[in-house]
C-alpha positions as CSV (number, residue, x, y, z in Angstrom):
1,X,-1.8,-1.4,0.8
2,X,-1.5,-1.5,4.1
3,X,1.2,0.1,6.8
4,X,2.7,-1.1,3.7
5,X,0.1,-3.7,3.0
6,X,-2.3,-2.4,0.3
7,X,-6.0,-2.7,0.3
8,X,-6.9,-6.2,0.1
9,X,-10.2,-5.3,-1.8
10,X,-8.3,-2.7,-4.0
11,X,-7.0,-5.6,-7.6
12,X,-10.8,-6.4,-7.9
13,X,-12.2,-3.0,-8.0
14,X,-9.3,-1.6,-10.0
15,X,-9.8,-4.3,-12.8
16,X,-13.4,-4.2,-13.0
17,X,-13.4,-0.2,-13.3
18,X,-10.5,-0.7,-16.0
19,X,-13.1,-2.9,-18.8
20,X,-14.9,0.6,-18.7
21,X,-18.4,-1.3,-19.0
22,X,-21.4,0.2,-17.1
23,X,-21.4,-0.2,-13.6
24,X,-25.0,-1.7,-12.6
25,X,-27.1,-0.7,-9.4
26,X,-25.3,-1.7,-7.1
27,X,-26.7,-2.6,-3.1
28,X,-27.2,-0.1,-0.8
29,X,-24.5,-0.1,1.5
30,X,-24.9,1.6,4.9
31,X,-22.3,4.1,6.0
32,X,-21.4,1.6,9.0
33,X,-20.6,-1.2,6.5
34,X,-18.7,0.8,4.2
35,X,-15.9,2.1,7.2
36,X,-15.7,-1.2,7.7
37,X,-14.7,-2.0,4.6
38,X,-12.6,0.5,4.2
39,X,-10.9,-0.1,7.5
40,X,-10.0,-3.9,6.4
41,X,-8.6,-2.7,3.4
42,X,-5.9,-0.2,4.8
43,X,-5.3,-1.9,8.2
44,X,-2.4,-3.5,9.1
45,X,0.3,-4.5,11.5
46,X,3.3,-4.8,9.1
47,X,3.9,-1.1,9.3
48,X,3.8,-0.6,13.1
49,X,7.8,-1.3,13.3
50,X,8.4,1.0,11.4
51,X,6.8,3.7,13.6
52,X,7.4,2.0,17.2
53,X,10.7,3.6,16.8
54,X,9.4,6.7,18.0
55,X,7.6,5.6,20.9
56,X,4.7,7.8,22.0
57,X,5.7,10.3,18.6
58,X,4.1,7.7,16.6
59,X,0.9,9.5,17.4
60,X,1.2,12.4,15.8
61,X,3.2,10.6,12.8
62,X,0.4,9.3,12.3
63,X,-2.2,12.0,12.8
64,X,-0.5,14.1,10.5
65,X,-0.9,12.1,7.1
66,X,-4.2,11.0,7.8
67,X,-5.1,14.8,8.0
68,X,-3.2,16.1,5.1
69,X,-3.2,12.7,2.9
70,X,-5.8,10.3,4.0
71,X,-8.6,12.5,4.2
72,X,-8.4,14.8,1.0
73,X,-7.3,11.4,-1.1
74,X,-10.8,9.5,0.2
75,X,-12.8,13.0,-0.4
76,X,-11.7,13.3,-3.5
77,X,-11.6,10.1,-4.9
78,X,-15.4,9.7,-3.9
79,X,-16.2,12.8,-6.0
80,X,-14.4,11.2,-8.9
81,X,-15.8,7.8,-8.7
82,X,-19.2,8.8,-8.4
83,X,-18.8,10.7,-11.8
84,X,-16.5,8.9,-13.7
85,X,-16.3,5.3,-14.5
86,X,-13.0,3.5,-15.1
87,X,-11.1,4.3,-12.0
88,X,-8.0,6.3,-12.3
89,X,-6.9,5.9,-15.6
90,X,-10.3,8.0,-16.7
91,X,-10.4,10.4,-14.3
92,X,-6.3,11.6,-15.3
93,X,-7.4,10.8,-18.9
94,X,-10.5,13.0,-18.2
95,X,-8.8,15.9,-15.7
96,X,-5.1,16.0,-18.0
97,X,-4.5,13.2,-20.7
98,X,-4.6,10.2,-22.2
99,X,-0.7,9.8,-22.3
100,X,-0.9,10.9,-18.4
101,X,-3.7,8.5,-17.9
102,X,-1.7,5.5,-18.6
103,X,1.2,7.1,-16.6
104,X,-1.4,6.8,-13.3
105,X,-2.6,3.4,-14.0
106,X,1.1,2.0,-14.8
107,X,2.3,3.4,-11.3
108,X,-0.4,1.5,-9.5
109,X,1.1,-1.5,-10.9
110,X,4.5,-0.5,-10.9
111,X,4.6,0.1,-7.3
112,X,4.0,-3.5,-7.0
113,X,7.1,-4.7,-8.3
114,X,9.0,-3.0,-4.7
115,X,6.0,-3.9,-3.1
116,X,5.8,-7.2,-3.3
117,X,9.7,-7.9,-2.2
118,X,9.1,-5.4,1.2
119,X,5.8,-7.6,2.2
120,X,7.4,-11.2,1.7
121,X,10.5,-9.4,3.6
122,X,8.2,-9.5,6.4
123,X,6.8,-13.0,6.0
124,X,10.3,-14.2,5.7
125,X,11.3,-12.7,9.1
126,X,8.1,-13.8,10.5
127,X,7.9,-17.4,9.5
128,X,11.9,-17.0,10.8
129,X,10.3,-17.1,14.5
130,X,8.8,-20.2,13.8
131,X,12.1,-21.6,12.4
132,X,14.6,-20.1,14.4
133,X,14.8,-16.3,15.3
134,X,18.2,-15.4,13.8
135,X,17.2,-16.1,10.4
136,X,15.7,-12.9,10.8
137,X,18.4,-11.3,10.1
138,X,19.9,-13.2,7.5
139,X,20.1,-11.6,3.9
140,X,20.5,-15.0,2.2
141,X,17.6,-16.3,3.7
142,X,15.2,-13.4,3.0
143,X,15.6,-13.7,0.0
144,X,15.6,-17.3,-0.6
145,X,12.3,-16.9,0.9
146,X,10.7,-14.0,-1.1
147,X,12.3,-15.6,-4.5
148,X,9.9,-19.1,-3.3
149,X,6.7,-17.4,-2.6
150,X,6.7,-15.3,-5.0
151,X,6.9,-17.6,-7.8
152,X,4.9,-20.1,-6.1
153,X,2.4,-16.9,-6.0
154,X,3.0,-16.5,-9.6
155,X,1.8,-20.5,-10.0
156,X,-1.5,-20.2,-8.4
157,X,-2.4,-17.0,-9.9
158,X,-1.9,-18.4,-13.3
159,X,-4.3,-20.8,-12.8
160,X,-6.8,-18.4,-12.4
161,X,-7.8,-19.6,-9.0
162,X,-11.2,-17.6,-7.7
163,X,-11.2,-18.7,-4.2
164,X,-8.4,-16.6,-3.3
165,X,-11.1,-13.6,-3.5
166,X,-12.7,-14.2,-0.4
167,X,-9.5,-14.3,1.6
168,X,-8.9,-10.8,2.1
169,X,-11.2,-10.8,4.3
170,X,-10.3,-13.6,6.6
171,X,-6.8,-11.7,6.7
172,X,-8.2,-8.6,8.6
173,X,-9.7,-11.1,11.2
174,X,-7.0,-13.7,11.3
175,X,-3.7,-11.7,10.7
176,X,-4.6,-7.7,11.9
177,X,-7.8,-8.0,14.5
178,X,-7.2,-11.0,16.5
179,X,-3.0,-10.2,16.9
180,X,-3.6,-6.7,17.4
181,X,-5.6,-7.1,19.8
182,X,-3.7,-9.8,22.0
183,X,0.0,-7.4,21.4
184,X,-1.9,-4.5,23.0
185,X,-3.7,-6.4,25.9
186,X,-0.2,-8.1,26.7
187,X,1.4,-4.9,26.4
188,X,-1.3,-3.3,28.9
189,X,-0.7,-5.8,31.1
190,X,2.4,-5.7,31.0
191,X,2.5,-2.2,32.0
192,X,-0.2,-2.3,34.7
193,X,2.5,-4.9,36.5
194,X,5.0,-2.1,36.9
195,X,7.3,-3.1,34.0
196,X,8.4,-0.2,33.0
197,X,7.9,1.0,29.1
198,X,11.4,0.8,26.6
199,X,10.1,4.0,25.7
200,X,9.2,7.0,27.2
201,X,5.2,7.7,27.9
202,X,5.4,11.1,29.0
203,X,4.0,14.2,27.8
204,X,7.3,15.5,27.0
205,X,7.6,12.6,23.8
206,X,4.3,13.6,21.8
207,X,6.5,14.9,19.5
208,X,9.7,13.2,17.8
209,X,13.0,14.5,18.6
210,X,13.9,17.0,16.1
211,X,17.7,15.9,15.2
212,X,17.3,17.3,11.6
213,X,14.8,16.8,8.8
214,X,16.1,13.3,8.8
215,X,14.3,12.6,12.4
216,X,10.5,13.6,10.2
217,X,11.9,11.0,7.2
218,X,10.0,7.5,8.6
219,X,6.6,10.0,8.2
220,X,6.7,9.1,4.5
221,X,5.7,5.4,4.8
222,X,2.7,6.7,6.6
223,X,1.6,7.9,3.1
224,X,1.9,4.3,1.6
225,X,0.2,3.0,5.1
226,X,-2.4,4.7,4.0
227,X,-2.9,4.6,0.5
228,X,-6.0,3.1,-1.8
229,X,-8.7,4.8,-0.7
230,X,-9.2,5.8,-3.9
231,X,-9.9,2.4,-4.6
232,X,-12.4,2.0,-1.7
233,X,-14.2,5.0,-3.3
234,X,-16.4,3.2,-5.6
235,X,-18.7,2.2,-3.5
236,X,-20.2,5.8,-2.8
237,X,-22.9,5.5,-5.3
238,X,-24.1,2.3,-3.1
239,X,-25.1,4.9,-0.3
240,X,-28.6,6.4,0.3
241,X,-27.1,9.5,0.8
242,X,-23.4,10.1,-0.5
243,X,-23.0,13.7,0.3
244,X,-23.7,13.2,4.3
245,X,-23.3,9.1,4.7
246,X,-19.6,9.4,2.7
247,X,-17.6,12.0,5.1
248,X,-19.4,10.1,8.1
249,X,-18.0,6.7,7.2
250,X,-14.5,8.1,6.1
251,X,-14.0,9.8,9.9
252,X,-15.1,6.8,11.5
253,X,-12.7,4.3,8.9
254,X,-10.0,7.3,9.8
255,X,-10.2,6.8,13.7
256,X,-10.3,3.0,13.3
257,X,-7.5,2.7,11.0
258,X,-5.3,5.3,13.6
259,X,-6.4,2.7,16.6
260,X,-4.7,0.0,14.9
261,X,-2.2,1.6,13.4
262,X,-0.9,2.9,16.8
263,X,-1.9,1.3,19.8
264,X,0.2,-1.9,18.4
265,X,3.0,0.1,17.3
266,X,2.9,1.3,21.1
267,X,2.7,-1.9,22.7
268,X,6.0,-2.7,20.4
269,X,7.8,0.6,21.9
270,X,6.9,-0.4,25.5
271,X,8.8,-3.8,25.2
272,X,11.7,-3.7,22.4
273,X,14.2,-0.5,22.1
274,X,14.0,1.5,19.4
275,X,18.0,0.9,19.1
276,X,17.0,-3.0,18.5
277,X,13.6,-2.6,16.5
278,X,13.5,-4.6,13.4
279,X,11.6,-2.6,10.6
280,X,10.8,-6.5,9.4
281,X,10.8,-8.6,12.6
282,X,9.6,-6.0,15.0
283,X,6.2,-6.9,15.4
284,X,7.5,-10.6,16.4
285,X,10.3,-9.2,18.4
286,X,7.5,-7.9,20.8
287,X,5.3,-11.1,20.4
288,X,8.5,-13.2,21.6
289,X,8.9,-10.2,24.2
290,X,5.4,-10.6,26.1
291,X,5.1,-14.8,25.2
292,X,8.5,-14.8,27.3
293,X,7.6,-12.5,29.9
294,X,3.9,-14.4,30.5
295,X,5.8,-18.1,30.3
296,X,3.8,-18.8,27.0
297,X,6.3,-18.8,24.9
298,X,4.7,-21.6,22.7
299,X,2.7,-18.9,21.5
300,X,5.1,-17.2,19.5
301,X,4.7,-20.0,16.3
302,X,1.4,-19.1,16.5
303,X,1.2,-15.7,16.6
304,X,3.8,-15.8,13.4
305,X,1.3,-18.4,11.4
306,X,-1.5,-15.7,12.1
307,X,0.5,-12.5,9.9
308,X,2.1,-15.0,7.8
309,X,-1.3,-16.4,6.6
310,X,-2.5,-12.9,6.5
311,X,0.3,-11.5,4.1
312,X,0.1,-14.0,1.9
313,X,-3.2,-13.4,1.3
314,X,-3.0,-10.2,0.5
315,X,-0.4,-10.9,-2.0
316,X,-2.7,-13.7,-3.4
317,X,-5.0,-11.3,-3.7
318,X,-3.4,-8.3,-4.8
319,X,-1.2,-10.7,-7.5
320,X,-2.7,-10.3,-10.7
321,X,-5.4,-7.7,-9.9
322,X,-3.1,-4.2,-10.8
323,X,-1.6,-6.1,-13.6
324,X,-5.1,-7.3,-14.9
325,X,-6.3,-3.8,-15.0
326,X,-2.9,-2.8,-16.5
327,X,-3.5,-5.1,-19.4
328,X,-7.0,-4.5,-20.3
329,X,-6.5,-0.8,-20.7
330,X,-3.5,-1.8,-22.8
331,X,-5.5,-3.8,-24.9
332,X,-8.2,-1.4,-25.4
333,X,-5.4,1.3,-26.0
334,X,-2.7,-0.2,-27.5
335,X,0.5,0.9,-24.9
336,X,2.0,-2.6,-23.8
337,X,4.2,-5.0,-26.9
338,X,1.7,-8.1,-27.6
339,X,3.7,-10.3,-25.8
340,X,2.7,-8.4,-22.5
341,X,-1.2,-8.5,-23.2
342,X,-1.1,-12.3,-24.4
343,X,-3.3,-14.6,-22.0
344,X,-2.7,-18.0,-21.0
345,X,-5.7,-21.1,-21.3
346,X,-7.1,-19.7,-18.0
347,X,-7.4,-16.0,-19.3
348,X,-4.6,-14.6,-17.1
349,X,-1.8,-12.4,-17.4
350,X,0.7,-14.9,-17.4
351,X,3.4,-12.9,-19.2
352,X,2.9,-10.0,-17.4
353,X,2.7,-11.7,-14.0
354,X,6.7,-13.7,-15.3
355,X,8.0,-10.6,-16.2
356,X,7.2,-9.0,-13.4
357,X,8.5,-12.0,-11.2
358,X,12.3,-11.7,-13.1
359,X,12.2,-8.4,-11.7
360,X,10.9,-9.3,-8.4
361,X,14.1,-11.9,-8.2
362,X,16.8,-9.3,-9.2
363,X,15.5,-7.2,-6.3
364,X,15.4,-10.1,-4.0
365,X,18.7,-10.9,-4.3
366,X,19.7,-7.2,-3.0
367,X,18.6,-8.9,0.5
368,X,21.5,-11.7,0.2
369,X,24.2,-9.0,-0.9
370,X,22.9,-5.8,1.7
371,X,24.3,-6.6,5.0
372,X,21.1,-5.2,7.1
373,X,18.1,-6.4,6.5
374,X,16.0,-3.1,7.8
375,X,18.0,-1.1,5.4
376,X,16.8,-2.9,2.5
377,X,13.5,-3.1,3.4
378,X,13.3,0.3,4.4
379,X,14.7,1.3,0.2
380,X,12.3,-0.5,-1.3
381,X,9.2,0.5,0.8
382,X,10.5,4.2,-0.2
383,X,10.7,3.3,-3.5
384,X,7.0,2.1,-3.4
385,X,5.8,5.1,-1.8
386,X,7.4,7.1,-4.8
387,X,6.0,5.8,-7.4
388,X,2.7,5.5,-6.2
389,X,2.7,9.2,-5.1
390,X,2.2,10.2,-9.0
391,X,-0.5,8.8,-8.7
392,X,-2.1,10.4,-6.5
393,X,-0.5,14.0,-7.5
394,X,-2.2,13.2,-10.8
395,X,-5.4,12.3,-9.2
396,X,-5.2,15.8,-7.5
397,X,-4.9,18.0,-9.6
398,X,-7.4,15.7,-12.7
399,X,-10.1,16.6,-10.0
400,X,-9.4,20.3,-9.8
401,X,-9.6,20.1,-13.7
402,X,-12.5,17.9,-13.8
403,X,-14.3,20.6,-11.7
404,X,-13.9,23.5,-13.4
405,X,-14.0,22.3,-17.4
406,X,-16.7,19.8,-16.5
407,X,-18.7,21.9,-13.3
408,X,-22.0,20.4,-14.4
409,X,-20.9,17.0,-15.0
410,X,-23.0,14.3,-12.8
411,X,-21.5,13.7,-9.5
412,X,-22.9,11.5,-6.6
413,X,-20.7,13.5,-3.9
414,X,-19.5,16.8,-4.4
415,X,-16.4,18.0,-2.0
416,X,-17.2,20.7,-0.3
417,X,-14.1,23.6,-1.0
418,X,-12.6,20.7,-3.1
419,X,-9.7,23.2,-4.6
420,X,-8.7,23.6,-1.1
421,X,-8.8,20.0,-0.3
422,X,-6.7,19.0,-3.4
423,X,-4.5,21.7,-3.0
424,X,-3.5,20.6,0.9
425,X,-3.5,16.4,-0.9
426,X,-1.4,18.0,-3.4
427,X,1.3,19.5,-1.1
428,X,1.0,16.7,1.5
429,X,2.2,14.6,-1.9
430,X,4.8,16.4,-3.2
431,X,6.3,17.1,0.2
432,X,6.2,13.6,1.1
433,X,8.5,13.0,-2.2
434,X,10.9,15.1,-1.2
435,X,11.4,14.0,2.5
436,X,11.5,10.4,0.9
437,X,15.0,11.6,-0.5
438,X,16.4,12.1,2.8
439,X,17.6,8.9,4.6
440,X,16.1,8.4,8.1
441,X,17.9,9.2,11.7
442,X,18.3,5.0,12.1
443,X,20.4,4.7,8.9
444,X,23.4,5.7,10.7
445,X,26.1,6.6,8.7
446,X,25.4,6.2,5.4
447,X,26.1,7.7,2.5
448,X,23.3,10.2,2.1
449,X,24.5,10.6,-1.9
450,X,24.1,6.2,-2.7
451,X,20.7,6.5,-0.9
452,X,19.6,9.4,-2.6
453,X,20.8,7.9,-5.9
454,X,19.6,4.5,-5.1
455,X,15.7,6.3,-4.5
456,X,16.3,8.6,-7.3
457,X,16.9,5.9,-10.0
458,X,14.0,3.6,-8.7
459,X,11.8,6.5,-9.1
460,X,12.8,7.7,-11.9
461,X,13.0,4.1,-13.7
462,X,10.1,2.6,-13.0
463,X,7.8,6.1,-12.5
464,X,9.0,7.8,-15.4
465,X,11.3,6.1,-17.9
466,X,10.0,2.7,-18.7
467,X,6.2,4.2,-19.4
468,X,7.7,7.0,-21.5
469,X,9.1,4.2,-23.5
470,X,6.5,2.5,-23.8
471,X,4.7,5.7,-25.4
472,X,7.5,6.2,-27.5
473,X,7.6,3.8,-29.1
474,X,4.1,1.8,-28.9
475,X,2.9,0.6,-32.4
476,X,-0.8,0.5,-33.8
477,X,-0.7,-2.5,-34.0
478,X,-0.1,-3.4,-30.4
479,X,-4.1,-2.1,-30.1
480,X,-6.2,-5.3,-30.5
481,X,-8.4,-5.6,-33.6
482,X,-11.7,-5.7,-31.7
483,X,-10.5,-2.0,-30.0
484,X,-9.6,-0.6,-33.6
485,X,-12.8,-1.6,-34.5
486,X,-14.5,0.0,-31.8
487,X,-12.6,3.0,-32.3
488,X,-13.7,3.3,-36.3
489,X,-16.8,2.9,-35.6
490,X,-17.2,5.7,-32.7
C-alpha cells in the first residue's frame, strides 16, 4: 500500500496467516527494527501529487488520518494478531462471521484489481519522462503501458519466481529513500536561493481553503496511503515486551512515515502549480523542475528508472500474495468455483492471477477513452480506498466483539480504552466513505451524479455483489476433499 502503494511486506504475511498453521517462535525483534519495517512498508512517493496540490495544507491532511486511522488501525490490529492466528479472515470470522469473514479477506484482494491499474498509471507517466514527457498525458499510451506490465507481471508470477521476495526492500532504498531525499534537498535549495515557492508557505495556508466539502475530498487517499498496518501487526509477538515496545515503535513508524509523506509532497508545491500538478506525473514534473533549474537535466531518466524500478517491485511482490491467501482460505472453505482454486505445475494461482488480469485490461482501456489522465487515476484510486475500507470497518468492530465475548482470551498486547480507539477507527472509516462520494475541488465541472455513480457501482460491485454471489451460490463441492475431511473428523 503505499500513498497508494501497499505494504510491500504485506502478500507474504497475509498468505502465510491464511494456511491457519501454528505460527513458530518467532525472533525477537527490537522496537527500532520493527518501525522500520513498518515505515518501508507504507512509505511512498506515488501519493505526494496527490496532496502537493494543497501546498503547506498537506500537513494537516496528513496529520489528520494518521490520528484518526493510522493509529487505532496499528493498535488494534496488534491486539488481534497477538491473539488470533489467520490474519483478518479469523479475527471477522471470530469477532462477526464466517460469511463476513470471507467478505474481509476478498476486499483485500479485490482492492487490487483498481489498484494495480492506478500504480502502473504512475509507472507509465514516469517511464514517459524517459521517453518523451508528453506521453504523460496520453490516454492511449497509459494504457498500452499498464495492459504490458501487467501481463508481463502476470508471466513471472506464474512461474513461481522466489527472488522477487527480497525486492521489497531494495524499493524503499532505491525508489522512496534515496529520491525523496534528493527532491527535498533540491527543493531546499532551491528555496534558500530566493526562488520563490509555487505555493504559499505562510502561516495563513496550514489549513486548506474551505470551498465546500469538496476542498476536504483528496483527504480520503490518505486513508489508502496509509493502510496495511494490520498486516505489519504480526510481528508483535516477536517483541520482548508488546504492551510498552508496540505503541513506541508505532509513534516512531507514524512520524517517519508523515516526514516522507510530506516534506516531498512540499518540495513538489514549491516548484509546480497546483493548477498544473499531475496526480500521475507530478512527482516527475518537479524532478524535471529542479534537474532544469540546477543544469542537470540528464538526471531526470534517472530519477524516473529509480520509482519505476521501485513500483514494479512492489507489484511483483504484491502480485500473487492477496490472491494466494484468497485461494487457500477458499480451498479450506469452499467459497471460490474449482476453476479459481486450480494451480498450475509451479503451485501458483494462475487462474486467479488471468482472471484478474481480463479485468485489469477492461479497466485499462478507460485510460485510452477518458480524456484526462488525473481524472482516471484519481476514480480508481477512490475505488480502491472503498473497498478496502470494509475491511477495516469489519476489523473494528470484530475487535470490540472479540473483547467483550472472548475478555479472557490470550492476547500479547492489550489496547488500552480499545472501545474508544475502535470507535474513533470506526468513524474515521465510515466518514472517509462518504467523503469518497464527493468529487474533489480539481475535477472542475463534472458531473457530480456520473462520478458518484461511477464510485457507487465500483463499490458496490466488487465490495458487495460479486462476494455475495459467490456465497449464494457456492457448492459443497467447491470445498477440497482433504478440508471435508478435516471438517468430519473435527
Amino acid at each position: 500500500m503505499s500513498s497508494m502503494d501497499m505494504p510491500a511486506d504485506a502478500p507474504r504475511q497475509s498468505a502465510r496467516a491464511a494456511a491457519h498453521a501454528t505460527i513458530p517462535d518467532a525472533p525477537r525483534l527490537t522496537w527500532l527494527t520493527l518501525a522500520l519495517m513498518t515505515t518501508a512498508s507504507v512509505a511512498s512517493l506515488r501519493a505526494a501529487p496527490t496532496m502537493a496540490v494543497y501546498g503547506l495544507a498537506c500537513v494537516f491532511l496528513y496529520l489528520v488520518p494518521a490520528i484518526v486511522f493510522l493509529l487505532p488501525t496499528a493498535l488494534v490490529s496488534a491486539e488481534l494478531a497477538s491473539g488470533w492466528n489467520g490474519g483478518v479472515y479469523r479475527w471477522v470470522s471470530e469477532g462477526l462471521s464466517k460469511p463476513l469473514g470471507f467478505l474481509a479477506v476478498w476486499c483485500q484482494f479485490a482492492m487490487t484489481i483498481f489498484y494495480y491499474p492506478s500504480l502502473l498509471a504512475f509507472v507509465a507517466s514516469t517511464l514517459a519522462y524517459v521517453i518523451d514527457p508528453a506521453l504523460a498525458s496520453s490516454g492511449l499510451y497509459t494504457a498500452i503501458v499498464i495492459m504490458v506490465l501487467y501481463w508481463t507481471g502476470v508471466w513471472i508470477s506464474s512461474r513461481g519466481t522466489k527472488a522477487l521476495a527480497g525486492l521489497s526492500s531494495w524499493g524503499l532504498v532505491i525508489g522512496t529513500l534515496i529520491p525523496g531525499t534528493i527532491l527535498v534537498v533540491l527543493g531546499m535549495v532551491f528555496l534558500a536561493q530566493g526562488n520563490p515557492s509555487a505555493a504559499p508557505m505562510t502561516a495563513g495556508h496550514l489549513l486548506p481553503e474551505w470551498t465546500g466539502l469538496a476542498s476536504l475530498v483528496l483527504i480520503v487517499n490518505n486513508f489508502l496511503s496509509y493502510s496495511g498496518m494490520e498486516m505489519n501487526a504480526v510481528h508483535v509477538s516477536s517483541l520482548k515486551n508488546p504492551a510498552k515496545e508496540y505503541p513506541k515503535s508505532m509513534f516512531l513508524a507514524m512520524g517517519l512515515v508523515l516526514l516522507i509523506f510530506i516534506l516531498p509532497a512540499l518540495a513538489i508545491s514549491w516548484v509546480v502549480p497546483s493548477s498544473q500538478t499531475s496526480l500521475t506525473a507530478g512527482v516527475m514534473q518537479a524532478f524535471d523542475a529542479f534537474f532544469s533549474y540546477f543544469d542537470i537535466g540528464w538526471m531526470t531518466p534517472i530519477a524516473a528508472v529509480m520509482l519505476i524500478s521501485a513500483s514494479l517491485a512492489g507489484m511483483l511482490t504484491w502480485l500473487a500474495g492477496p490472491s494466494k491467501g484468497l485461494l487457500q482460505i477458499s480451498r479450506s472453505e469452499g467459497y471460490l468455483p474449482p476453476f479459481l482454486q486450480q494451480l498450475n505445475r509451479f503451485g501458483v494461482q494462475q487462474n486467479i492471477l488471468v482472471t484478474q488480469g481480463v479485468v485489469t485490461t477492461v479497466i485499462a482501456l478507460a485510460y485510452a477513452f477518458i480524456p484526462n489522465v488525473s481524472n482516471v487515476y484519481w476514480i480508481f484510486s477512490t475505488i480502491t480506498t472503498q473497498v478496502y475500507l470494509i475491511v477495516y470497518l469489519l476489523m473494528f468492530v470484530a475487535a470490540m466483539n472479540l473483547r467483550k465475548n472472548q475478555p479472557d482470551h490470550p492476547r500479547g498486547y492489550r489496547v488500552p480504552a480499545l472501545r474508544l480507539t475502535c470507535v474513533v477507527g470506526l468513524l474515521s472509516s465510515a466518514a472517509a466513505m462518504v467523503i469518497g462520494f464527493v468529487p474533489p475541488s480539481q475535477f472542475g465541472g463534472g458531473s457530480v451524479l456520473v462520478y458518484v455513480v461511477i464510485i457507487g457501482s465500483g463499490l458496490g460491485l466488487l465490495g458487495l455483489v460479486i462476494p455475495w454471489a459467490f456465497l449464494r451460490f457456492r457448492k459443497p463441492s467447491w470445498q477440497t476433499e482433504a478440508a471435508r475431511e478435516e471438517e468430519a473428523t473435527s
